[in-house]
N, C-alpha and C positions, 0 to 999 in steps of 0.2 A: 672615778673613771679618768679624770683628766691628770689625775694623780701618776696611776697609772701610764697613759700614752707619753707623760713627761720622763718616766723611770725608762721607759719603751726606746723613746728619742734619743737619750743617753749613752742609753747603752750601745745603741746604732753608732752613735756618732764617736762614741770609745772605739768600737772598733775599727771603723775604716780612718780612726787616728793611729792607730799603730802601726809601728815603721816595717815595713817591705823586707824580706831579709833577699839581699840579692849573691849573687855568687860573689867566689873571692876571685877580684880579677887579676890579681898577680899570683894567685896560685895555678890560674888557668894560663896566663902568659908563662908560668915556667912549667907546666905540663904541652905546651904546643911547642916551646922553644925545644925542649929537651926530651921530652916523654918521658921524664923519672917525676912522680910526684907521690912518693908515699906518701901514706897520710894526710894530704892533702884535701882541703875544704874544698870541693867541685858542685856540691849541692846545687840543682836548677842551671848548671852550666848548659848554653847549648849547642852541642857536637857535631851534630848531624853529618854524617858523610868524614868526620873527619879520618886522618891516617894517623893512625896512633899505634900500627904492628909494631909489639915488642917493649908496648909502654909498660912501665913501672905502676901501677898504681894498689898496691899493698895499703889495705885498711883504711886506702883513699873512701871520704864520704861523696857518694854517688848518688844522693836522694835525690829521684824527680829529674836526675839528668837527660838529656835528648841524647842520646847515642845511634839511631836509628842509622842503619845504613855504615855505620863507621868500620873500618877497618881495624880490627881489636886481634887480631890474628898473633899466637903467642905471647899477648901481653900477660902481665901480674895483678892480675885481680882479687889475688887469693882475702880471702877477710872483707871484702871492700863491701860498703852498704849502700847497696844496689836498690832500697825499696822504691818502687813507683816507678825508677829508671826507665825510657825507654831502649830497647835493644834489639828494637823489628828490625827485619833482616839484616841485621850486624856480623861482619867475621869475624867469630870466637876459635875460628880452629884452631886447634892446638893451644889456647889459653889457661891459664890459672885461675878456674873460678873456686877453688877451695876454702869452706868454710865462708862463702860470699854470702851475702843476705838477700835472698830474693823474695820477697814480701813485696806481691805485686806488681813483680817486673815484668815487663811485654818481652818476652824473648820468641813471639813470634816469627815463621820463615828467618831465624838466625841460624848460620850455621855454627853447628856443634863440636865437628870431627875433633875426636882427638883429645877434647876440651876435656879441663880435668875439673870433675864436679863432686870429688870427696866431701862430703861434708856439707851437705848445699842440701834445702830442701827444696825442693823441685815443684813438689805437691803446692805451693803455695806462689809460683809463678804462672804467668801465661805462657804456653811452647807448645800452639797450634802450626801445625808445620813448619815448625824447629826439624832439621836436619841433622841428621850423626848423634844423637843420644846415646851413649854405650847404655848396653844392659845392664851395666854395674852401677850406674848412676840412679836408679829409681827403682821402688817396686813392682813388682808383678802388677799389682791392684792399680798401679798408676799408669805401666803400659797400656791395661787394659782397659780402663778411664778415656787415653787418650786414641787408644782405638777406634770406642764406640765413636768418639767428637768425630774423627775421622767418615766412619761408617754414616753417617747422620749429615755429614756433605758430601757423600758421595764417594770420597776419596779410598776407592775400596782396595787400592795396593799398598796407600800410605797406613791402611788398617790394618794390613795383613801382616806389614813389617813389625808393627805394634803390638799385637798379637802373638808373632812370632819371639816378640822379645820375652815378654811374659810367659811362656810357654818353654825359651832358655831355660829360664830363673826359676822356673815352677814347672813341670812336666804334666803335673797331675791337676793342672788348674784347669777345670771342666769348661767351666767359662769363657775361656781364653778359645779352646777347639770349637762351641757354640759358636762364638762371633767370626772367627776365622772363616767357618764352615759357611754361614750365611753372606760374607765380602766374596768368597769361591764362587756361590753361588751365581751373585751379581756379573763376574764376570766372565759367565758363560760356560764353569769349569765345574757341572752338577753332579759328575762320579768322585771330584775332590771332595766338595761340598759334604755328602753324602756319609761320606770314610768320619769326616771331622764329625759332624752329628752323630755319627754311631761310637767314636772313642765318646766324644762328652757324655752320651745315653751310658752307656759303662762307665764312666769316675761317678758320673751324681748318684747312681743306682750303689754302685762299693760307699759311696761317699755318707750314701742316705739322705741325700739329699731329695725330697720327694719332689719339690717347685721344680728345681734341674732337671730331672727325671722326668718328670710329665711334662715339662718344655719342650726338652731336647725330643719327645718321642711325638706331640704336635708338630715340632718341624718335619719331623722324618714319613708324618700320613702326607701333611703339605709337599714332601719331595716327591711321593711318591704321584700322586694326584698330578703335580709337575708331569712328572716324566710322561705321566699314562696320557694327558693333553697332547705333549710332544708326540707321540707315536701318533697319534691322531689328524697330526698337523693342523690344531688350533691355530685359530688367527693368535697375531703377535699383542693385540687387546687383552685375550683370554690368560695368553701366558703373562703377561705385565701384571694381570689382577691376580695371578696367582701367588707370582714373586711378591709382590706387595702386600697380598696377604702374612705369607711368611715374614717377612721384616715387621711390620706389624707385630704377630705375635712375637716376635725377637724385642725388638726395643720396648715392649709392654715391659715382658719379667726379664730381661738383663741387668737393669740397674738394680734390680731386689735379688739377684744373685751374687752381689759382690761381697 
């Protein structure tokens, strides 16, 4: 045992012996002097807020950098290894993220416009209220991904855009008109609502999809139960438990629909 807690102790003490790797500060001093630093070692730099519109930073390594809030608007990010980076609310617009590595990158509330994200996988960063995402940038399966996250805080117009993107991309993604249909709902819009739930009930039913199908057609007793309360002028209690029903059965089988 004592053998042991000595091997223990060691090893501990190996490790918080090893040297820190800190950023390269003259690489960082000629990225703030100039804003050209291709290839440049930026690793753990931290940026925050800086003005960097129009910087250079091609295949620049980016791990673990603070970017949050920074002005990045048409810079050259293309290649650049972005993992862990932060990049909450950062201006990307109009930037080069092509072929960027985003493994784990916060690109939360950052804006997007314009950004060119060829080659980038998406599916493998954070972009919870990320702005301007073109539809060319991601799949159907991952608008629709960040929909639900949408739908699931409320944010039932940020869902519908999401939605709607996937829906671009894929016309016949059943799924995509389910969720759409149930964010309509929320926001008071139940003859929209409605339309969407009966296209989804037609693709899953062509689609053969049975779980879809018998989803989509539980929504549609739930709308209809809706609507017959409302003529009735249920209190706003009755109606809340209704709607709540319905979302319920929605986020039950949505994610086993994908």
């Amino acid at each position: 045992m004592k053998l042991i807690k000595c091997f223990a102790a060691a090893a501990l003490l190996s490790y918080f012996s090893l040297p820190v790797r800190a950023e390269n500060l003259d690489h960082l001093r000629q990225l703030l002097a100039t804003k050209q630093c291709d290839r440049c070692d930026l690793s753990g730099s931290g940026l925050v807020m800086s003005n960097l519109a129009g910087a250079r930073l091609s295949q620049a390594n980016l791990v673990n950098a603070n970017l949050s809030q920074a002005n990045l608007s048409g810079a050259d990010l293309s290649g650049a290894n972005l993992t862990g980076a932060s990049l909450h609310g950062a201006n990307l617009m109009g930037a080069n993220l092509s072929g960027a590595i985003l493994n784990g990158t916060d690109l939360r509330e950052a804006y997007l416009t314009n950004a060119n994200l060829s080659g980038t996988a998406l599916n493998t960063a954070y972009v919870e209220g990320a702005v301007g995402i073109s539809q060319g940038a991601a799949s159907p399966e991952l608008f629709f991904n960040w929909g639900l996250v949408e739908v699931k805080k409320g944010s039932y117009n940020a869902a519908i855009e999401d939605f709607n993107k996937a829906l671009a991309i894929n016309p016949e993604y059943a799924s995509a008109y389910l969720g759409r249909g149930y964010a309509l709902l929320r926001l008071g819009k139940d003859a929209e609502a409605t339309e969407n739930i009966k296209v989804a009930a037609q693709l899953f039913q062509t689609q053969k999809n049975t779980l879809g199908y018998e989803t989509a057609q539980g929504f549609l007793k739930r709308m209809e139960a809706f609507r017959e309360a409302k003529s009735r002028n249920a209190s706003d209690v009755q109606l809340g438990n209704l709607v709540q029903g319905i979302g319920g059965l929605l986020l039950q089988f949505l994610p086993a629909l994908l």
